[in-house]
Backbone atoms as SQL, in Angstrom:
CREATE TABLE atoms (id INTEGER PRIMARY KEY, chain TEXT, resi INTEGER, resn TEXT, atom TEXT, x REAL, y REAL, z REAL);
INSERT INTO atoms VALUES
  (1, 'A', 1, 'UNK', 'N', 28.294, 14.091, -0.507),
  (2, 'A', 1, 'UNK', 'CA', 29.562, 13.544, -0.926),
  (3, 'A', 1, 'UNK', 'C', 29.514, 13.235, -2.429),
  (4, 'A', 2, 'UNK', 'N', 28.220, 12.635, -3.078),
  (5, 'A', 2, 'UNK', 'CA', 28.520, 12.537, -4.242),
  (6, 'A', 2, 'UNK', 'C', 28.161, 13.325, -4.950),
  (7, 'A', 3, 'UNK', 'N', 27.788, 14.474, -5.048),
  (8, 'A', 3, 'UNK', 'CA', 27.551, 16.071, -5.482),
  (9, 'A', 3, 'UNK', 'C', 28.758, 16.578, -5.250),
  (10, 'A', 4, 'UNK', 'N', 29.391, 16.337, -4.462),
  (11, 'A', 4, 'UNK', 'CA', 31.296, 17.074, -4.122),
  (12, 'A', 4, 'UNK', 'C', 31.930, 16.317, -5.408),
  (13, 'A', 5, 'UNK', 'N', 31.739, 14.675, -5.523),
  (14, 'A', 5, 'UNK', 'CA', 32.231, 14.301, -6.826),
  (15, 'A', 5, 'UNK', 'C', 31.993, 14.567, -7.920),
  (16, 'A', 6, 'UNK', 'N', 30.900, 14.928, -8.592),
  (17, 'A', 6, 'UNK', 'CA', 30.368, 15.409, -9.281),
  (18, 'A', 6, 'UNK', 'C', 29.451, 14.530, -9.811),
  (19, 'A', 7, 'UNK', 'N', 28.819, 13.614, -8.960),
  (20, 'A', 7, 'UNK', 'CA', 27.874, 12.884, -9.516),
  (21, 'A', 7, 'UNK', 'C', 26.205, 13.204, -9.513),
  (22, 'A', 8, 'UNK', 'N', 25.415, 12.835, -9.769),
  (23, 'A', 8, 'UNK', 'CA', 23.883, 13.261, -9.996),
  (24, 'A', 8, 'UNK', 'C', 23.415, 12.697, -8.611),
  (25, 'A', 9, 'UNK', 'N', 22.893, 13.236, -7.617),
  (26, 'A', 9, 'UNK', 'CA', 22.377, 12.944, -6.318),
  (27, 'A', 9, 'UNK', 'C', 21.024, 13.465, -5.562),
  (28, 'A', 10, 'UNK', 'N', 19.950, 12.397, -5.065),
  (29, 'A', 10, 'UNK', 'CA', 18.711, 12.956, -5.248),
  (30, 'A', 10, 'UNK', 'C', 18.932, 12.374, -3.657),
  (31, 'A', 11, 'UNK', 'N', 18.221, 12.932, -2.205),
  (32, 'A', 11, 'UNK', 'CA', 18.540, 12.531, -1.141),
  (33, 'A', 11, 'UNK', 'C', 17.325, 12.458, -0.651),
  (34, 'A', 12, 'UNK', 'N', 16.040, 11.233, -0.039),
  (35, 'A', 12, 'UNK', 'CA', 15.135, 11.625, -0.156),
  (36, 'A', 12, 'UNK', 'C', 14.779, 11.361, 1.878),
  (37, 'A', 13, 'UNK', 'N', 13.964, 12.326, 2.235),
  (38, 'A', 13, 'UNK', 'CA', 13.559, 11.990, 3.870),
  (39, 'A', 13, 'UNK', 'C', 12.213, 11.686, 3.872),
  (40, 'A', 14, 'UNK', 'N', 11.297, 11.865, 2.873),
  (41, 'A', 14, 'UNK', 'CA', 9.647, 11.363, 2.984),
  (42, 'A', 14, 'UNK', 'C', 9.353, 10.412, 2.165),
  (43, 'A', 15, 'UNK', 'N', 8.620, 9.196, 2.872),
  (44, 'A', 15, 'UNK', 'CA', 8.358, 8.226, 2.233),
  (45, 'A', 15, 'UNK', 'C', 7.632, 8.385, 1.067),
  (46, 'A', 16, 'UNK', 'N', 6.630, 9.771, 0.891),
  (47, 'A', 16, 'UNK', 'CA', 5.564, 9.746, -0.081),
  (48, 'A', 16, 'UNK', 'C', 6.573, 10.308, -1.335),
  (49, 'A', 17, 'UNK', 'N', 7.894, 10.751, -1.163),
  (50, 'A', 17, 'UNK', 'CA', 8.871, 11.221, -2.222),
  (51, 'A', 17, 'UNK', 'C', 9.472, 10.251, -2.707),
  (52, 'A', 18, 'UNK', 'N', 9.824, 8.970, -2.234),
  (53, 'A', 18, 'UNK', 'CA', 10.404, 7.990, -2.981),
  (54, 'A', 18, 'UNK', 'C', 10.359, 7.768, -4.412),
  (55, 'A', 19, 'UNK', 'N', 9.156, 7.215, -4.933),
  (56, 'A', 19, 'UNK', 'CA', 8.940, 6.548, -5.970),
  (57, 'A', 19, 'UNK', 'C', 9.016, 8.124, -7.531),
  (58, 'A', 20, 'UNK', 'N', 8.974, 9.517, -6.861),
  (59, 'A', 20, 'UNK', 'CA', 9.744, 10.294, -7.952),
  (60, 'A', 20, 'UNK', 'C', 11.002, 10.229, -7.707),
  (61, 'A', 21, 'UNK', 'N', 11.783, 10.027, -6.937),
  (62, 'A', 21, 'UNK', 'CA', 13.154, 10.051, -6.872),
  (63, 'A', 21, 'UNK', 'C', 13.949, 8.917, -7.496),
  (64, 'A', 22, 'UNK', 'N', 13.060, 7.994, -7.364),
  (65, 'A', 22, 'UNK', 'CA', 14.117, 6.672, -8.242),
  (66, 'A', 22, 'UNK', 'C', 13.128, 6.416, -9.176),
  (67, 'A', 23, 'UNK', 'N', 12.135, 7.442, -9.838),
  (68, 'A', 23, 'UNK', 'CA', 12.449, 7.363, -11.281),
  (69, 'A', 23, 'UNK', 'C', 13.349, 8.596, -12.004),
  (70, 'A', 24, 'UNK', 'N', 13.780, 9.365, -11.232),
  (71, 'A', 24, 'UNK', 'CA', 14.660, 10.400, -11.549),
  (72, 'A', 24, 'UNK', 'C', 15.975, 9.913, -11.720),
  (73, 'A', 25, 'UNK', 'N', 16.197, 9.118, -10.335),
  (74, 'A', 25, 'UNK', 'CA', 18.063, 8.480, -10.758),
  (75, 'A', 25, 'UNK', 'C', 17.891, 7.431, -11.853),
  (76, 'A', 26, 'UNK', 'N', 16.584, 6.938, -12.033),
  (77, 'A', 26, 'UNK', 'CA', 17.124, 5.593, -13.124),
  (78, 'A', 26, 'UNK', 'C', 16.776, 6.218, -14.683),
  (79, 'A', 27, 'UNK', 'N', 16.354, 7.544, -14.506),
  (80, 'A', 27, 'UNK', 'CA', 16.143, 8.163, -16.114),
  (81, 'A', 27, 'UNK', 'C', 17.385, 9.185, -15.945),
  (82, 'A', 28, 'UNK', 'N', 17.909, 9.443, -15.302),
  (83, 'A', 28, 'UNK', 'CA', 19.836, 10.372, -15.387),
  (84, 'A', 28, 'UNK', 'C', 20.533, 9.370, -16.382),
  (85, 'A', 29, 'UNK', 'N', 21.358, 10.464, -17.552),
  (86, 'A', 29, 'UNK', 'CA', 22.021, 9.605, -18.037),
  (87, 'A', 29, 'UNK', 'C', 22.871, 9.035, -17.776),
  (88, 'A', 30, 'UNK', 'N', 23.785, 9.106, -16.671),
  (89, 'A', 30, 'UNK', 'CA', 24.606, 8.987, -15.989),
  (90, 'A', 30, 'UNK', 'C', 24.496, 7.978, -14.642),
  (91, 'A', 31, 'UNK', 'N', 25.733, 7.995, -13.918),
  (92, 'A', 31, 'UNK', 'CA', 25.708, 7.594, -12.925),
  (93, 'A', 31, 'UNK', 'C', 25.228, 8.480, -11.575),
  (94, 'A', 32, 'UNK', 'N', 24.224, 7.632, -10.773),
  (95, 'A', 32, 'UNK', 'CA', 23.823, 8.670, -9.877),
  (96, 'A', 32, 'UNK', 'C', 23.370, 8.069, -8.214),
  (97, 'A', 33, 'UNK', 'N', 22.975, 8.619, -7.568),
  (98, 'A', 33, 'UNK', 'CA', 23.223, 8.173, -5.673),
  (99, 'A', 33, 'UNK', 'C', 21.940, 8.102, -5.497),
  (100, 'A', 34, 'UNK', 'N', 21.196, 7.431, -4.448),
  (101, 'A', 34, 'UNK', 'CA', 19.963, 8.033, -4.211),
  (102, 'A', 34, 'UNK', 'C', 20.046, 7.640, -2.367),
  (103, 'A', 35, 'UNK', 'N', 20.485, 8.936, -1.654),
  (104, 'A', 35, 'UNK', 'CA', 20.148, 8.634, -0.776),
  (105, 'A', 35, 'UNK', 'C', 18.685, 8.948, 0.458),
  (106, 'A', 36, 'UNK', 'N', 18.421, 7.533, 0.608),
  (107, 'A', 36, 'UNK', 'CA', 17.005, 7.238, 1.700),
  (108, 'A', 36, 'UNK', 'C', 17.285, 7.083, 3.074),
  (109, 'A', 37, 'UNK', 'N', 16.449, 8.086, 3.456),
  (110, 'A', 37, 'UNK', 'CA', 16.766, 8.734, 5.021),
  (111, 'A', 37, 'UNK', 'C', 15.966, 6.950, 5.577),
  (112, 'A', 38, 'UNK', 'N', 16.208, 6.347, 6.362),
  (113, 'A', 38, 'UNK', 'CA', 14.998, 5.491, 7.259),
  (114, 'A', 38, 'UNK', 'C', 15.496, 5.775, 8.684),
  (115, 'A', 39, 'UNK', 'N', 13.928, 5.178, 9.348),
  (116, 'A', 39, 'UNK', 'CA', 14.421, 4.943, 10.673),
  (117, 'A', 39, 'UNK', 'C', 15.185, 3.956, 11.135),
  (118, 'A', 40, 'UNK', 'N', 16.006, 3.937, 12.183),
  (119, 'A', 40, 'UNK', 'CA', 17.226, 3.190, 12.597),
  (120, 'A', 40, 'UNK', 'C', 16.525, 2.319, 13.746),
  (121, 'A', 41, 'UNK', 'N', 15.264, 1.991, 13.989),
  (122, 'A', 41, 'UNK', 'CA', 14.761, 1.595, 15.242),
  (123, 'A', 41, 'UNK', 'C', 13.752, 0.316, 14.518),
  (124, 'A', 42, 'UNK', 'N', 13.634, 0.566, 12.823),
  (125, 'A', 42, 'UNK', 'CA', 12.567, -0.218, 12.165),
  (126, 'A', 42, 'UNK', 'C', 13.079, -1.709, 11.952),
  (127, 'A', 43, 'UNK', 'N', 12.333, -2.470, 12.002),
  (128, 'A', 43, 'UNK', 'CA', 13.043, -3.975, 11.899),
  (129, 'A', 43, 'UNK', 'C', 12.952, -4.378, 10.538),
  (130, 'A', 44, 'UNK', 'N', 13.747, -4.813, 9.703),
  (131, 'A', 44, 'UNK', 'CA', 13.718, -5.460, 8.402),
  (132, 'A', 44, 'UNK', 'C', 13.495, -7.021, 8.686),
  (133, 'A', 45, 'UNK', 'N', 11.951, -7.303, 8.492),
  (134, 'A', 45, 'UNK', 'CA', 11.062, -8.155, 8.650),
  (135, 'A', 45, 'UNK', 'C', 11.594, -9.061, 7.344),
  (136, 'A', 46, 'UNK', 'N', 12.337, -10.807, 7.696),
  (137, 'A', 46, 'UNK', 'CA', 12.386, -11.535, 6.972),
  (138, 'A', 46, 'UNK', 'C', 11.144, -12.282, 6.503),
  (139, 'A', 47, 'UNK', 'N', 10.898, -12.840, 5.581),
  (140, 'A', 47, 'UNK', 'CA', 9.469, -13.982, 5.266),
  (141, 'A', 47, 'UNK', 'C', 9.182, -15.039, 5.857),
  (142, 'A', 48, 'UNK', 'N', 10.700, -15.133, 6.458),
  (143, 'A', 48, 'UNK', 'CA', 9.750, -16.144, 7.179),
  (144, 'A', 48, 'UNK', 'C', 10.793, -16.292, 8.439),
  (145, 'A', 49, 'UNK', 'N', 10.443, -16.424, 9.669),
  (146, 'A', 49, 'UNK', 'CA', 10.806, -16.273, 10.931),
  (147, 'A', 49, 'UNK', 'C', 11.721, -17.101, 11.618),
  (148, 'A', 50, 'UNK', 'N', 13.138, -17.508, 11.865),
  (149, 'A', 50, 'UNK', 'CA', 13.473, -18.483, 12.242),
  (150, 'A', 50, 'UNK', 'C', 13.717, -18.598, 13.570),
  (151, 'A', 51, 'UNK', 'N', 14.135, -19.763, 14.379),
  (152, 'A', 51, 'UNK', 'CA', 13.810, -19.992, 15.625),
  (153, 'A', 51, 'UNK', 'C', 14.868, -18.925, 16.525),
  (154, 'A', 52, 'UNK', 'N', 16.274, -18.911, 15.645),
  (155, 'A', 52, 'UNK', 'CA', 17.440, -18.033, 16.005),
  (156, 'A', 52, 'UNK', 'C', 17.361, -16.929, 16.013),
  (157, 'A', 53, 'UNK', 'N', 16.695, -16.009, 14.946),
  (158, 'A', 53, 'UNK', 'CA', 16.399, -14.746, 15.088),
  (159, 'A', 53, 'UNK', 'C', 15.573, -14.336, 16.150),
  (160, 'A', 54, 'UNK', 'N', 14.462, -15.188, 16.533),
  (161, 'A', 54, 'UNK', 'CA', 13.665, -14.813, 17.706),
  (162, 'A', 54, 'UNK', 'C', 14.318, -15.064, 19.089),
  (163, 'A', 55, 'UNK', 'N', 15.193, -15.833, 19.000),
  (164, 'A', 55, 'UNK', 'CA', 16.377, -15.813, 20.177),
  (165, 'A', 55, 'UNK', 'C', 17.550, -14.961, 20.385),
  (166, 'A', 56, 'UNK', 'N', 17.860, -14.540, 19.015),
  (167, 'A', 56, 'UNK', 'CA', 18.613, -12.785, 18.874),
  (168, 'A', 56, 'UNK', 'C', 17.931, -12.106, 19.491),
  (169, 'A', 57, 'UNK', 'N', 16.645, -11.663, 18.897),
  (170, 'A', 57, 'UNK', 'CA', 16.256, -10.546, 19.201),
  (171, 'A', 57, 'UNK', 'C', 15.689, -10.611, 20.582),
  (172, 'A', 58, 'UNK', 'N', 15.430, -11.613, 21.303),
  (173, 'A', 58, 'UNK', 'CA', 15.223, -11.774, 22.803),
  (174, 'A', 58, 'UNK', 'C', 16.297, -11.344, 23.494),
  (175, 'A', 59, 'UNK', 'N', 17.212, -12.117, 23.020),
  (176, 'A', 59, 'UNK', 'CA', 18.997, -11.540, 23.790),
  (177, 'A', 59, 'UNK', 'C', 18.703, -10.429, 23.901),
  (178, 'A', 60, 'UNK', 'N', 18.853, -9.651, 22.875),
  (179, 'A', 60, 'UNK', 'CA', 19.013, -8.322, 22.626),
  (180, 'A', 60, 'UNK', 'C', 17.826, -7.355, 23.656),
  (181, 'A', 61, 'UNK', 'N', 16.836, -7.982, 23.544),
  (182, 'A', 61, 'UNK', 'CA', 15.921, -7.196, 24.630),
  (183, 'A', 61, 'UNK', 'C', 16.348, -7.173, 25.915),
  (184, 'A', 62, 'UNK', 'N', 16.335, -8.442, 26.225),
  (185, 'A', 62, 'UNK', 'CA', 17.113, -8.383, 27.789),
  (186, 'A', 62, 'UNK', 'C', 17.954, -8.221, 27.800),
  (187, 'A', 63, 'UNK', 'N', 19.178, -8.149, 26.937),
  (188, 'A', 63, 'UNK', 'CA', 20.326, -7.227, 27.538),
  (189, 'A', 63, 'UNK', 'C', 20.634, -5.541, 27.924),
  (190, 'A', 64, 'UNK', 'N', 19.204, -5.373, 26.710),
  (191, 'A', 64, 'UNK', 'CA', 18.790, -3.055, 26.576),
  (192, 'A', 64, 'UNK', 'C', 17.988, -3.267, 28.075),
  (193, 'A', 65, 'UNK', 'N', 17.409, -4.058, 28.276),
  (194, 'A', 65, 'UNK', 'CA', 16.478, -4.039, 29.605),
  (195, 'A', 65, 'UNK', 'C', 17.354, -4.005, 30.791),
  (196, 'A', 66, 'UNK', 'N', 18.189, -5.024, 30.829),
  (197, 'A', 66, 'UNK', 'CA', 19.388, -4.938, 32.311),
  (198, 'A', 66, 'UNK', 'C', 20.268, -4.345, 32.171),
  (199, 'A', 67, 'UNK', 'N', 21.072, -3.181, 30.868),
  (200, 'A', 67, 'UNK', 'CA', 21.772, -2.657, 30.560),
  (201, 'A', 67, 'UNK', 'C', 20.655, -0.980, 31.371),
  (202, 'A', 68, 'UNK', 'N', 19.352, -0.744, 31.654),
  (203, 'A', 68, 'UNK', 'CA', 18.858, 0.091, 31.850),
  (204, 'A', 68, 'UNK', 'C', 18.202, 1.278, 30.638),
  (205, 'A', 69, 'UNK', 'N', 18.528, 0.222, 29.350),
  (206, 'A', 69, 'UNK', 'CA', 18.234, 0.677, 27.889),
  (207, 'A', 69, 'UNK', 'C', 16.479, 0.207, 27.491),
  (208, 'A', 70, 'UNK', 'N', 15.415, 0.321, 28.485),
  (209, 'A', 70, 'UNK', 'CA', 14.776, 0.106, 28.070),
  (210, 'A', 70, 'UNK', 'C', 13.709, 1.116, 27.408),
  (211, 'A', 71, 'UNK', 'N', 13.644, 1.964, 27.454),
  (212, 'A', 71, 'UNK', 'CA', 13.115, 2.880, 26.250),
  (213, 'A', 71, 'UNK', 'C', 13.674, 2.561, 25.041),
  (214, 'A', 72, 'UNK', 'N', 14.984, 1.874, 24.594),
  (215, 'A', 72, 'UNK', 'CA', 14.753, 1.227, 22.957),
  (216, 'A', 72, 'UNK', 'C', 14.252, 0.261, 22.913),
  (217, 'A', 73, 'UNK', 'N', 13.787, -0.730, 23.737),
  (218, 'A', 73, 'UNK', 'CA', 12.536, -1.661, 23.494),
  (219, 'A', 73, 'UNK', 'C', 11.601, -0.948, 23.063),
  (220, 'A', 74, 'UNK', 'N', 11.638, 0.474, 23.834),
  (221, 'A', 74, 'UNK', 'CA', 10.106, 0.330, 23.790),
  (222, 'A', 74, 'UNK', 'C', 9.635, 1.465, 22.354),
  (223, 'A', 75, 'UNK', 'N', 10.975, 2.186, 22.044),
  (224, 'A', 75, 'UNK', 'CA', 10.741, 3.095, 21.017),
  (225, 'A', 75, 'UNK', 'C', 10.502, 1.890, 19.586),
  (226, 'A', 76, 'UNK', 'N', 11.636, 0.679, 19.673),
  (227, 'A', 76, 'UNK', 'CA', 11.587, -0.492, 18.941),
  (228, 'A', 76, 'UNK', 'C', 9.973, -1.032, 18.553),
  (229, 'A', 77, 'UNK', 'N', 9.454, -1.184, 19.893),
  (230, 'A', 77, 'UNK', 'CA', 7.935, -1.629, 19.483),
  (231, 'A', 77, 'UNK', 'C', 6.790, -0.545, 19.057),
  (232, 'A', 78, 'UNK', 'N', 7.431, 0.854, 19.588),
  (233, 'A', 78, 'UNK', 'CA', 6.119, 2.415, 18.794),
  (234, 'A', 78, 'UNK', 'C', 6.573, 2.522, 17.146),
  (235, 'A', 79, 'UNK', 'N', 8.084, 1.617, 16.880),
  (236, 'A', 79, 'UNK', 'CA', 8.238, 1.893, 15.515),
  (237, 'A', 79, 'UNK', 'C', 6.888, 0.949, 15.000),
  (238, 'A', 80, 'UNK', 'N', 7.663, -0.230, 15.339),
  (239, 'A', 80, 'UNK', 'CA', 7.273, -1.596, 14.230),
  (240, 'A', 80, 'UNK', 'C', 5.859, -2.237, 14.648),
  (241, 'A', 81, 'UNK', 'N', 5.087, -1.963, 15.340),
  (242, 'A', 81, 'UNK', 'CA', 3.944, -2.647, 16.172),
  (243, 'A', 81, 'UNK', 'C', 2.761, -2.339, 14.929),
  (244, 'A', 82, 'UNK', 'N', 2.657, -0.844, 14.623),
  (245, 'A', 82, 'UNK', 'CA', 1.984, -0.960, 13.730),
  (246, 'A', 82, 'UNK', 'C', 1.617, -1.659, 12.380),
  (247, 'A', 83, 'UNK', 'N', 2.478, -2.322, 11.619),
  (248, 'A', 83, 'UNK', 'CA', 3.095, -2.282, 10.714),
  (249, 'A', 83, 'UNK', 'C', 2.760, -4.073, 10.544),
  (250, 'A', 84, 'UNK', 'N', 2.718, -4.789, 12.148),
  (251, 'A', 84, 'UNK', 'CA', 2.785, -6.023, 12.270),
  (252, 'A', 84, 'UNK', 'C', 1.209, -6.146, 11.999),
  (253, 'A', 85, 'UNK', 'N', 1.028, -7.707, 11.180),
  (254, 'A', 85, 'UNK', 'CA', -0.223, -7.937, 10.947),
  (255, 'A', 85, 'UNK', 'C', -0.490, -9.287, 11.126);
């Protein structure tokens, strides 16, 4: 879409490509896009944990679980399990 506008657009799907790609859009003289593919299953881990979010995200389990959605629990935990330390 922003190549149809005519803007400068770098679209990246591998993590090890990132860090040339946004030094490419921030050395364009211009205005430019940078779109980053991620996974949709990864959790954006706050610093620090509050009592509500861990009661969201419980809801949310047991409702994919009695909804019969439990393979996104479980694809949810083959994303992010590693990652936890």
């Amino acid at each position: 879409m922003a190549r149809a506008m005519g803007l400068h657009a770098v679209r990246v799907e591998n993590p090890a490509d990132l860090p040339a790609a946004v030094d490419e859009i921030l050395n364009h003289p211009g205005p430019a896009v940078l779109d980053a593919v991620t996974n949709t299953q990864e959790l954006a881990m706050p610093p620090k944990i509050e009592k509500a979010q861990i009661t969201g995200f419980s809801l949310y389990a047991l409702k994919a679980v009695m909804n019969g959605r439990g393979d996104e629990i479980l694809d949810v935990a083959k994303t992010n399990l590693p990652f936890l330390r």
